[in-house]
Rosetta silent file (secondary structure, phi, psi, omega in degrees, C-alpha in Angstrom):
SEQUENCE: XXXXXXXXXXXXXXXXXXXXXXXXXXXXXXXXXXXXXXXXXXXXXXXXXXXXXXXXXXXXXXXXXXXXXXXXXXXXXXXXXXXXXXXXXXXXXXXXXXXXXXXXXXXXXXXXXXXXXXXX
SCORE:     score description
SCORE:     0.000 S_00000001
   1 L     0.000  146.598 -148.362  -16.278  -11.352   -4.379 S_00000001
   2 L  -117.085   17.532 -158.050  -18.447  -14.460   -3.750 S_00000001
   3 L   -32.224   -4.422  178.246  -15.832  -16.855   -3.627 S_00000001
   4 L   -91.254  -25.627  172.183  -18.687  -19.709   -2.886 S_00000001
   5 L   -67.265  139.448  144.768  -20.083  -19.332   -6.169 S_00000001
   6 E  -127.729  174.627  178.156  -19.518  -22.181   -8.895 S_00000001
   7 E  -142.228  161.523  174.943  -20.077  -22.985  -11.741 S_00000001
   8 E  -116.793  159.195 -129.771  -19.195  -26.443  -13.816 S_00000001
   9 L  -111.911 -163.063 -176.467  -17.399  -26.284  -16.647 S_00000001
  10 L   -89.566  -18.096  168.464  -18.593  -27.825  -20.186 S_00000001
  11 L   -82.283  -11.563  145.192  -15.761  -30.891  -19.253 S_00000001
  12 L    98.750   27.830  166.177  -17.779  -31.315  -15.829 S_00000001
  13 L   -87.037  126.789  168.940  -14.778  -29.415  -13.900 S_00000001
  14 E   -80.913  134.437 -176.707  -15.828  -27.723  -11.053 S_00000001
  15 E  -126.472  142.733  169.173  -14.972  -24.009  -10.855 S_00000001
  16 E   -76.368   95.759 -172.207  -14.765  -21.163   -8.415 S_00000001
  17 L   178.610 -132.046  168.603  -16.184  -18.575   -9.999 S_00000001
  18 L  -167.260  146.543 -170.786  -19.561  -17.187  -12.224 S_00000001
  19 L   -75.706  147.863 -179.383  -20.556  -17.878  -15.524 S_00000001
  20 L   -35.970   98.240 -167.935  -19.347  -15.569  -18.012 S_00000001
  21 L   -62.566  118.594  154.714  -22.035  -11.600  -17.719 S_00000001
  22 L   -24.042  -36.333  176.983  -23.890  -10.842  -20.848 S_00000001
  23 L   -61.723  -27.036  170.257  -21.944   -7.624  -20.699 S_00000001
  24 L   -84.688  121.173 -140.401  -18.911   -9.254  -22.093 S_00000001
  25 L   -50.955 -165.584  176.611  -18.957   -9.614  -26.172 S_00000001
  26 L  -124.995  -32.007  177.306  -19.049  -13.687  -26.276 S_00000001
  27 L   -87.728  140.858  163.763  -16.907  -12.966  -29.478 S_00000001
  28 L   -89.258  141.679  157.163  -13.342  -11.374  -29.456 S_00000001
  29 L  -148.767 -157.640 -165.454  -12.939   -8.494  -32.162 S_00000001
  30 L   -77.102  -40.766 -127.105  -10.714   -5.319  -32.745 S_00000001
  31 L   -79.108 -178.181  178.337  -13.272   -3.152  -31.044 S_00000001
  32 L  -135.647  110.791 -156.142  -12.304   -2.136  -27.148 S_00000001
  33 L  -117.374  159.700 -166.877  -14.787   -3.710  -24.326 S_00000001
  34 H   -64.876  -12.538  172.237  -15.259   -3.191  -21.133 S_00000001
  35 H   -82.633  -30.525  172.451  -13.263   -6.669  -20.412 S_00000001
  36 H   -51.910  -53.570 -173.932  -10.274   -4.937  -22.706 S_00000001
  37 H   -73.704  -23.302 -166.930  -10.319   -1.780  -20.282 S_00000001
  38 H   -96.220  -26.587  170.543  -10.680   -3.345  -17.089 S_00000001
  39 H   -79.556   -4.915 -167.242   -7.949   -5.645  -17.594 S_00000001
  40 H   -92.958  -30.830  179.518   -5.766   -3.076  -19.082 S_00000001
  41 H   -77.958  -39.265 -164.163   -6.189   -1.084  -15.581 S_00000001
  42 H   -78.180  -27.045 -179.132   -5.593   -4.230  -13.564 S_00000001
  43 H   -74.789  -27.792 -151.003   -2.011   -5.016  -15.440 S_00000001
  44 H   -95.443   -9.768  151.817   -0.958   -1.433  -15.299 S_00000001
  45 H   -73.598  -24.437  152.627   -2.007   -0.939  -11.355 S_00000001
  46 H   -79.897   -9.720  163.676    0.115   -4.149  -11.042 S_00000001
  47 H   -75.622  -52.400  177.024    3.426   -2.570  -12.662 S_00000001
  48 H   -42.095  -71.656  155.954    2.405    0.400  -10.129 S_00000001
  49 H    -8.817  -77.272 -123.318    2.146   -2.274   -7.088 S_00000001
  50 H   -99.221  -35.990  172.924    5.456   -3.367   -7.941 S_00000001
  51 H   -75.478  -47.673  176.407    7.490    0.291   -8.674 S_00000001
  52 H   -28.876  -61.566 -177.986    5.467    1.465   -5.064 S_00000001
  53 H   -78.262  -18.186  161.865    6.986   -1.383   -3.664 S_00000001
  54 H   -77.150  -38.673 -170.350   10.570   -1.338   -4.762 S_00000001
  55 H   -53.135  -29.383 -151.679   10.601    2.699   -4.221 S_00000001
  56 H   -76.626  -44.570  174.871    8.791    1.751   -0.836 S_00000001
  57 H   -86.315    1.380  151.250   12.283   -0.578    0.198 S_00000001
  58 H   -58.165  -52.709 -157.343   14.871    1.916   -1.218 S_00000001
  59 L   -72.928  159.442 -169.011   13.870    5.169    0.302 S_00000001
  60 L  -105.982  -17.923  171.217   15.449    7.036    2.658 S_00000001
  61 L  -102.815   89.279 -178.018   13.179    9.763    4.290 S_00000001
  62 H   -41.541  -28.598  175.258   10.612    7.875    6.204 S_00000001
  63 H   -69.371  -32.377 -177.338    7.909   10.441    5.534 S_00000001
  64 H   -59.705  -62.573 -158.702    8.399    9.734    1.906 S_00000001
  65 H   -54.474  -21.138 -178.521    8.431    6.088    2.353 S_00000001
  66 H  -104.336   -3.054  170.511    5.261    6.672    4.375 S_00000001
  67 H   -92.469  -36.012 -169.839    3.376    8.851    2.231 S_00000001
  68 H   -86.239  -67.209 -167.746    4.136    6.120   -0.649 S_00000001
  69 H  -109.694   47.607  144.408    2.789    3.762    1.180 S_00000001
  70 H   -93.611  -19.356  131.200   -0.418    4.720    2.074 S_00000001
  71 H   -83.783   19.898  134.499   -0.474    5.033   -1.448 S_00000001
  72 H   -70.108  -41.383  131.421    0.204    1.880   -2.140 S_00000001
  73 H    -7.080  -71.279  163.006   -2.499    1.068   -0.286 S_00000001
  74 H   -63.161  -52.308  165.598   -4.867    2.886   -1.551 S_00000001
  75 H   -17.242  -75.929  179.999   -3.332    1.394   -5.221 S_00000001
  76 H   -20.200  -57.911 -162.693   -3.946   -1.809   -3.458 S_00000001
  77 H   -92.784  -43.030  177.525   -7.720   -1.810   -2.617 S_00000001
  78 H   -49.282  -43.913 -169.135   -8.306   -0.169   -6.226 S_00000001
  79 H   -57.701  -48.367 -160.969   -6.301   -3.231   -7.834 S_00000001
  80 H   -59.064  -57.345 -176.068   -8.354   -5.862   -5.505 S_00000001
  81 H   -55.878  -23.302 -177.926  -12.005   -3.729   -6.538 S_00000001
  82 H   -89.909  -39.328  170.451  -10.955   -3.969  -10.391 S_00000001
  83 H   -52.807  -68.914  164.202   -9.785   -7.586   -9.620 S_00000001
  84 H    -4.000  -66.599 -164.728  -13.538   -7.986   -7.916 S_00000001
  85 H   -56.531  -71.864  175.599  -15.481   -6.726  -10.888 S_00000001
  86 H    -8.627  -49.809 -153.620  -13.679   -8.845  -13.132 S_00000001
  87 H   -81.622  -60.692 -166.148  -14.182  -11.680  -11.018 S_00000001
  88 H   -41.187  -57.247 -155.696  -17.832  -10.885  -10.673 S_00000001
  89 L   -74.191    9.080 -176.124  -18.307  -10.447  -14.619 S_00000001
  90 L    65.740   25.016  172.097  -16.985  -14.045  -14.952 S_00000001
  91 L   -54.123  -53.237 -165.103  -13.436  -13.202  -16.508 S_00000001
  92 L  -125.820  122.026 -161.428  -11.471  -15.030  -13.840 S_00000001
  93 L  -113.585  115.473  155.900  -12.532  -18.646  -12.981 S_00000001
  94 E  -129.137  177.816 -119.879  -10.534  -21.296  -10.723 S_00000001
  95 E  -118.235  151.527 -167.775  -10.813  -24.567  -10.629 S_00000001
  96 L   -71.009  132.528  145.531  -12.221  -26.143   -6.787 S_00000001
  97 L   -59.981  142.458  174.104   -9.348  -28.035   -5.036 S_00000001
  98 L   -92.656 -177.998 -163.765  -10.019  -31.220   -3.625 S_00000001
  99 H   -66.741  -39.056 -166.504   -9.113  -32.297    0.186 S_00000001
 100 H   -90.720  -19.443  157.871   -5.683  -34.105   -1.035 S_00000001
 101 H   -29.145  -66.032  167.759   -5.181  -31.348   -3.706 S_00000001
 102 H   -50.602  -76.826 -175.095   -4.764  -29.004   -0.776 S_00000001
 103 H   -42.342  -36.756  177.371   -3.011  -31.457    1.464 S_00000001
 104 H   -59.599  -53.920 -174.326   -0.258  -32.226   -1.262 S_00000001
 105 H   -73.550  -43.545 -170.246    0.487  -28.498   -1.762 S_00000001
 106 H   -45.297  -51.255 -168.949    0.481  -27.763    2.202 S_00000001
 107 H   -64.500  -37.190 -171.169    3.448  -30.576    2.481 S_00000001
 108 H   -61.836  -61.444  178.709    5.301  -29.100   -0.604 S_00000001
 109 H   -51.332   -3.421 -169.145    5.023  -25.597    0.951 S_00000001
 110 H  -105.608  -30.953  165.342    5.786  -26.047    4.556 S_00000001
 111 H   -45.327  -51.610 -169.062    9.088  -27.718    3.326 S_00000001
 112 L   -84.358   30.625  154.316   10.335  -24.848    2.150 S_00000001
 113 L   -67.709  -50.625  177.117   10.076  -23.360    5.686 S_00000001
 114 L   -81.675   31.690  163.297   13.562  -24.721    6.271 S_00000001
 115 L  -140.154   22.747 -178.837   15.351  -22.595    3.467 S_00000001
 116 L   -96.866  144.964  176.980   13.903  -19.679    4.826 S_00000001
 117 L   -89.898   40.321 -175.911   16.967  -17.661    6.820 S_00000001
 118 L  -127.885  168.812  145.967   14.779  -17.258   10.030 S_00000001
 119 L  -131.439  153.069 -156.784   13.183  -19.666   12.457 S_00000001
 120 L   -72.409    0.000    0.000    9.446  -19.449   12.571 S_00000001
């Protein structure tokens, strides 16, 4: 994933991303497209992610728990390679942050280091 590419938007927004691949209709219709299938894999490897990982804090026979997750894992780098493609074919776009964009979110998040029940 190329995360350096942009593209600007038709509203002059700057975006992380690649313009939309001739392989994807331009039109939606009933039919089933390769943007239908690939996204249909990426939610249903994220319900997987998420049952791996509760089974993964539940279990009780570490060989289990360690056989699941090296296949979560492996789950893992398939979801991220389906995520990839996706990315690539110009499905999933986000929009560049600016310097104070960043900086604003940094301050909100580092507050909420002190509701954490640890110290860093």
């Amino acid at each position: 994933m190329d995360t350096q590419a942009t593209i600007t938007s038709k509203t002059g927004v700057q975006k992380i991303g690649r313009t939309v691949s001739a392989e994807l209709p331009k039109v939606k219709d009933p039919s089933i497209n390769v943007r239908d299938r690939l996204n249909d894999v990426l939610l249903s490897e994220k319900h997987n992610l998420v049952s791996y990982q509760i089974a993964i804090n539940e279990i009780i026979n570490d060989d289990l728990r360690n056989l699941l997750i090296n296949n979560r894992n492996r789950l893992q780098g398939l979801h991220t390679g389906v995520f990839n493609e996706l990315f690539n074919l110009g499905e999933y776009q986000a929009d560049v942050a600016t310097t104070p964009q960043i900086a604003d979110t940094f301050d909100v998040f580092s507050g909420y280091i002190t509701q954490l029940p640890y110290k860093q």
